[in-house]
Each structure stands twice: as C-alpha cells, then as structure tokens.
N, CA, C and O of each residue as an XYZ file, in Angstrom:
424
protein
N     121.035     94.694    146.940
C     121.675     95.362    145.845
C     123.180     95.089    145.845
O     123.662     94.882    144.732
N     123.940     95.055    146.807
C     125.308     95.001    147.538
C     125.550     93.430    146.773
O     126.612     93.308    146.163
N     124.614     92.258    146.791
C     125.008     91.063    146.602
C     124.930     91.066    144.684
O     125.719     90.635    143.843
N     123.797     91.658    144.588
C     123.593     91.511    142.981
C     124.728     92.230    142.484
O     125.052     91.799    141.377
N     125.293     92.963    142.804
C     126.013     93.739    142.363
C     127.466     93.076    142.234
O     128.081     93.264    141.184
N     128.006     92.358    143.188
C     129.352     91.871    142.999
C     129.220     90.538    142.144
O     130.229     90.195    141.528
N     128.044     89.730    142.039
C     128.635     88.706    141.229
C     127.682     89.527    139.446
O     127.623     88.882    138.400
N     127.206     90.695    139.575
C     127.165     91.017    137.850
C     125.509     90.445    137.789
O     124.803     89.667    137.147
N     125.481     90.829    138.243
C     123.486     90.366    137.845
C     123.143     91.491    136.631
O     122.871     91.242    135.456
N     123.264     93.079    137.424
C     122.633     94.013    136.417
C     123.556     94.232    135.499
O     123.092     94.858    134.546
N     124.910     93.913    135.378
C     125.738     94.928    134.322
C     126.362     93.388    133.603
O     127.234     92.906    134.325
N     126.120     92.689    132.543
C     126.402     91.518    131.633
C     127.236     92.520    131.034
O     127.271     93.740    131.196
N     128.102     91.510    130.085
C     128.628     91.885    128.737
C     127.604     91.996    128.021
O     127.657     92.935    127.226
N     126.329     91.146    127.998
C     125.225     91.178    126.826
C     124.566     92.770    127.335
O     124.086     93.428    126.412
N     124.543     93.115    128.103
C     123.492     94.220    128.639
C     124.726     95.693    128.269
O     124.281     96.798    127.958
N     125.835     95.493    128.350
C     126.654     96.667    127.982
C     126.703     96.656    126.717
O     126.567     97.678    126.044
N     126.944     95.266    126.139
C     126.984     95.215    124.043
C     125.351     96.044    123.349
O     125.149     96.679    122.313
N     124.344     95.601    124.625
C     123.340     95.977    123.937
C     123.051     97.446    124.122
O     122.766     98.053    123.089
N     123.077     98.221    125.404
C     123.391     99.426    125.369
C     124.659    100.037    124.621
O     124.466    101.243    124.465
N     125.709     99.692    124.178
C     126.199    100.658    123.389
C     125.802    100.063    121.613
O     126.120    100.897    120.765
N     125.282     98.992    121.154
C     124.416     98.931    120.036
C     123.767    100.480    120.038
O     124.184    101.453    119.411
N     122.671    100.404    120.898
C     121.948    101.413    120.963
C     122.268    102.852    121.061
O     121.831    103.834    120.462
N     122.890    102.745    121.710
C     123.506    104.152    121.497
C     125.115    104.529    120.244
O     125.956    105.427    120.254
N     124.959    103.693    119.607
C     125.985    103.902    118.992
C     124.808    104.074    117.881
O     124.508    105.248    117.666
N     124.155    103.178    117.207
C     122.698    103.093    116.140
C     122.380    104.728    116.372
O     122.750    105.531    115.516
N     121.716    105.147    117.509
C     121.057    106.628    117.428
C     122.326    107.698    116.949
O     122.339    108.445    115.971
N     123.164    107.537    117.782
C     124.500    108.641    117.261
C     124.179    108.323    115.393
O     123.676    109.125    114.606
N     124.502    107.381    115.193
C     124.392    107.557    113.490
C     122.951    107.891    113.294
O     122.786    109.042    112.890
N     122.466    107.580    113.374
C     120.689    108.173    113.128
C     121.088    109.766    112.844
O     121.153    110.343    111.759
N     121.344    110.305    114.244
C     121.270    111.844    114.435
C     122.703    112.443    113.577
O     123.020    113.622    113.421
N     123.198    111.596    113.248
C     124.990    112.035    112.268
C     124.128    112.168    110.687
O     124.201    113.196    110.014
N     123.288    110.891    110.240
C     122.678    110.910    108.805
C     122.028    112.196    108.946
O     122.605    113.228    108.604
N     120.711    112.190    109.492
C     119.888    113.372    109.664
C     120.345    114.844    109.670
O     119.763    115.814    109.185
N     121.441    114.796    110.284
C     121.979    116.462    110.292
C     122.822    116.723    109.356
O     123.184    117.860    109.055
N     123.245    115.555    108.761
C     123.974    115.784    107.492
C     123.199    116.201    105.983
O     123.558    116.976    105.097
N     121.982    115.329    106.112
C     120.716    115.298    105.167
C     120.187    116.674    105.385
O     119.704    117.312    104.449
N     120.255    117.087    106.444
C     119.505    118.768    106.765
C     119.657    119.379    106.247
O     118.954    119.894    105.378
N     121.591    119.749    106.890
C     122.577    120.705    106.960
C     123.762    120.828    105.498
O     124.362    121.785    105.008
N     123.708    119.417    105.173
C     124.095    119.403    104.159
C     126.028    118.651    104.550
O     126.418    118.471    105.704
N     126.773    118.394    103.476
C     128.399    117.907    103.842
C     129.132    119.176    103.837
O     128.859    120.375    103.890
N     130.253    118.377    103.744
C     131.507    119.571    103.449
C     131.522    119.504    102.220
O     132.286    120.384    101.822
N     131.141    118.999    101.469
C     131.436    119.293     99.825
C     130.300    119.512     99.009
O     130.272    119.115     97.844
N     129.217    120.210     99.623
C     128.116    120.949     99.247
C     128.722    122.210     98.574
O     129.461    122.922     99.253
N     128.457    122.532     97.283
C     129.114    123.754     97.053
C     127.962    123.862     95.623
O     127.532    122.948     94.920
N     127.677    125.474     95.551
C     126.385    126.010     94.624
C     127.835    126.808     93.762
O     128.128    127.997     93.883
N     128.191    126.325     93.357
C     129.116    127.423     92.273
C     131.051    127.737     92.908
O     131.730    127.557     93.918
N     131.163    128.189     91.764
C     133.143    128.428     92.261
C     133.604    129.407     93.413
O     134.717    129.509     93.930
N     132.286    130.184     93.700
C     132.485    131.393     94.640
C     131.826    130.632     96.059
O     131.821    131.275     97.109
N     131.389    129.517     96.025
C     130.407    129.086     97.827
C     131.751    128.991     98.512
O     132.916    128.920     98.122
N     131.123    129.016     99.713
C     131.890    128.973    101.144
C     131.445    128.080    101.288
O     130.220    127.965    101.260
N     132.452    126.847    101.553
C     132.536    125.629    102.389
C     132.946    125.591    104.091
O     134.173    125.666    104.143
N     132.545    125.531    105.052
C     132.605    125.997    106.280
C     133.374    124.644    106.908
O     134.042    124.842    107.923
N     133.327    123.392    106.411
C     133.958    122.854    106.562
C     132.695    121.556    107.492
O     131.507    121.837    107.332
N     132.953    120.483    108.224
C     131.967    119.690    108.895
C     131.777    120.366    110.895
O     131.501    119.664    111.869
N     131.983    121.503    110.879
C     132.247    122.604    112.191
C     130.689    122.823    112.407
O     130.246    122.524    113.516
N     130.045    123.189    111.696
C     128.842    123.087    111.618
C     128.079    121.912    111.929
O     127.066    122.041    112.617
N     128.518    120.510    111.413
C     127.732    119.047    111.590
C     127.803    119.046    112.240
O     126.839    119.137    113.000
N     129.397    118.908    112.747
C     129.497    118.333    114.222
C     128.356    118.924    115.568
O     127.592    118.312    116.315
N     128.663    120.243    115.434
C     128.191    120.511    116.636
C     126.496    120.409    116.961
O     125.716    120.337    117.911
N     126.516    120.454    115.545
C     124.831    120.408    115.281
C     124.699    118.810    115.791
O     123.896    118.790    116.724
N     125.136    117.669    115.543
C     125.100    116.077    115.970
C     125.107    116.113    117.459
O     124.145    115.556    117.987
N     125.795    116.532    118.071
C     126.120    117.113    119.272
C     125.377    117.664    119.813
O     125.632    117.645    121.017
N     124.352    118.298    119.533
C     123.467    119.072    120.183
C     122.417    118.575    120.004
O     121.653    118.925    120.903
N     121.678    117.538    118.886
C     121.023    116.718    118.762
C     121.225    115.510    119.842
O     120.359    115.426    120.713
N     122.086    114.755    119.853
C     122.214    113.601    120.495
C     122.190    114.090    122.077
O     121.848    113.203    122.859
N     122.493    115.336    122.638
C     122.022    115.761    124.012
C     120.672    116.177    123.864
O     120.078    116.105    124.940
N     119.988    116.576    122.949
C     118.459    116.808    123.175
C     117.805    114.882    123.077
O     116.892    114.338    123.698
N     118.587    114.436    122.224
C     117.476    113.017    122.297
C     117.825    112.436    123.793
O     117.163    112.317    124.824
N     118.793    112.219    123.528
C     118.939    112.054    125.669
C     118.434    112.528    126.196
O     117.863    111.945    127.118
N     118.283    113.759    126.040
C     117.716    114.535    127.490
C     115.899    114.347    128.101
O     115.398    114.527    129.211
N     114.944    113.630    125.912
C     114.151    113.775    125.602
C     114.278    112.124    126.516
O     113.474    111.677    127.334
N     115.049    111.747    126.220
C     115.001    110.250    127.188
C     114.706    109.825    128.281
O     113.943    108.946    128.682
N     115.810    110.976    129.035
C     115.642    110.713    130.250
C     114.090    111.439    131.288
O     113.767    111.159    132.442
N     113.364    112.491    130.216
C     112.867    113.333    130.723
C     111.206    112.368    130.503
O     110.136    112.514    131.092
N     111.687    111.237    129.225
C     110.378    110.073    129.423
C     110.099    109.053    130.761
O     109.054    108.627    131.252
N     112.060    108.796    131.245
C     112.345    108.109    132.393
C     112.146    108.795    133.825
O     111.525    108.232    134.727
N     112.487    109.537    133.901
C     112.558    110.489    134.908
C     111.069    110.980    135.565
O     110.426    111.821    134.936
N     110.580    110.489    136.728
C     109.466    110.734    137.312
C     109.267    112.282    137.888
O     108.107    112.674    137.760
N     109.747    112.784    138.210
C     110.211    114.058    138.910
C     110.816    114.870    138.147
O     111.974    114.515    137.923
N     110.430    116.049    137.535
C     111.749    116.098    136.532
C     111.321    117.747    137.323
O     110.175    118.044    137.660
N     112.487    118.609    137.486
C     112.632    119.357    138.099
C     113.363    120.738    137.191
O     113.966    120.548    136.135
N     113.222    121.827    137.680
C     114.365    122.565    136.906
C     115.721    122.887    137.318
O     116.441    123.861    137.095
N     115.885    121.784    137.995
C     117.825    121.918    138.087
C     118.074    120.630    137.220
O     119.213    120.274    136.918
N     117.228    120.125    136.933
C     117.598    119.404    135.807
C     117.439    119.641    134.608
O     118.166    118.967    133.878
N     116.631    120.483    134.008
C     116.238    121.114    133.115
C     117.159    122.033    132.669
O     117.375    122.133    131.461
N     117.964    122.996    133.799
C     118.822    123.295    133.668
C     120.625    123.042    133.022
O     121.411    123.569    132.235
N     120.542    121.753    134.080
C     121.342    121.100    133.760
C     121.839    120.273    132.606
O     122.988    119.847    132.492
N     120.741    120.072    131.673
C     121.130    119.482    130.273
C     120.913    120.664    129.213
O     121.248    120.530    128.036
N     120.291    121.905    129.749
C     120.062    122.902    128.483
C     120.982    123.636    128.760
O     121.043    124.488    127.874
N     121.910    123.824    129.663
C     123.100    124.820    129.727
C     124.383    124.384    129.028
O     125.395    124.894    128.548
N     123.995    123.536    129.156
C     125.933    122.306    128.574
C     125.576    122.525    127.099
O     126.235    123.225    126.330
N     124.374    121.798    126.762
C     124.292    121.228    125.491
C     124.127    122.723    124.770
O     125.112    123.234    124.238
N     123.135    123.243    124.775
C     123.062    124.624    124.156
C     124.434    125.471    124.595
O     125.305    125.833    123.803
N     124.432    125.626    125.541
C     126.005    126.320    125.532
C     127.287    126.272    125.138
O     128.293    126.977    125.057
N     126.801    124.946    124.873
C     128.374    124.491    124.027
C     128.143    125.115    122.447
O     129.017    125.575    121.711
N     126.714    124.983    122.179
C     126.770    124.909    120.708
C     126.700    126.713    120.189
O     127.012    127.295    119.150
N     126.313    127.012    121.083
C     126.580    128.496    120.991
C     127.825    129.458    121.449
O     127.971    130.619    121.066
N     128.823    128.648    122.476
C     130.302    128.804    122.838
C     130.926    128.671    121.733
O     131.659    129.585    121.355
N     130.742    127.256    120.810
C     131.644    126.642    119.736
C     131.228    127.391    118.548
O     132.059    127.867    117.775
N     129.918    127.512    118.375
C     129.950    128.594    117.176
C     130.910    130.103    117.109
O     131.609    130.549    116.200
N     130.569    130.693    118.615
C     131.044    131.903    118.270
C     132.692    131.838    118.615
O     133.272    132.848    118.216
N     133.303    131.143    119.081
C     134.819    130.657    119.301
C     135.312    130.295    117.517
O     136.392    130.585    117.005
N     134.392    129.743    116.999
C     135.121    129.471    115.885
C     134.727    130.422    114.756
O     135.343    130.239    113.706
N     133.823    131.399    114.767
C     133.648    132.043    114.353
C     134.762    133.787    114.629
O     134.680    134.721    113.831
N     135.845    133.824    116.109
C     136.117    134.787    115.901
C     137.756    133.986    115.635
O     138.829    134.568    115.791
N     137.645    133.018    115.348
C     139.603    132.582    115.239
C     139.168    131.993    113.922
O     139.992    131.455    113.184
C-alpha cells in the first residue's frame, strides 16, 4: 500500500475529476429536486405571501445530500453499527433543526 501510494496508483487526476463529476452532478440533482418540492424564492400566491427567502432550500439540499451519502455509504459499509448511525443522523438532522430554529428566533 506504502509503494502504491507514493507514486499515485489509487488517487489520478482522472479518478479525482471523476469523483468530483459525481458528486458535484448529485449536489445538483438534490438542489433541482428540493427546489421543484419546496418551491424558489420567488414563489409568491398573492401581494400578502411570505417569501422566506432560499433559508429553507438550502438547508433542506443539505440535509438531502447527507442522507444520500449516508444512504451510500450504508450500501458500502459492511458493518454498519450505531455509532455510525449516530454519527451521520446527529450532524445532518441537527443542523437542520439548529438552523431552522436559530433563524427562526433572529
């Protein structure tokens, strides 16, 4: 591993271009979709709607793109345990429920 490793066997430029393809492709996947859901910032039903602004997308994209990961790694992952289980549902959900109610009292 020690030898493959210094002259670049596993980590190419082609193998990093193609992993962030991929993960850049799903981020927009899960950005269209929650927008198509949830709706834009310039969704408005009449002169009186509340526009909340993209506070809502975001975090909602955000909380999507840690569940498809997590749904990833949990296909990769032979062992899957609950400190790991833990570990991706505390961040990701906690953030999105920290950031709601943070921006909800300022």
């Amino acid at each position: 591993m020690y030898y493959i490793s210094q002259h670049n066997k596993l980590f190419t430029p082609l193998i990093f271009f193609s992993w962030f393809i991929l993960g850049f492709s799903q981020g927009v996947i899960c950005l269209i979709l929650t927008i198509y859901a949830i709706g834009g910032q310039n969704d408005t039903s009449g002169i009186n709607s509340y526009s909340p602004g993209f506070y809502l997308v975001e975090i909602s994209v955000y909380t999507s793109v840690i569940i498809v990961v997590t749904i990833k790694l949990a296909v990769n992952v032979k062992n899957w345990t609950i400190v790991l289980t833990l570990g991706f549902a505390i961040p990701s959900f906690g953030a999105y429920i920290g950031y709601t109610f943070i921006v909800g009292i300022f």
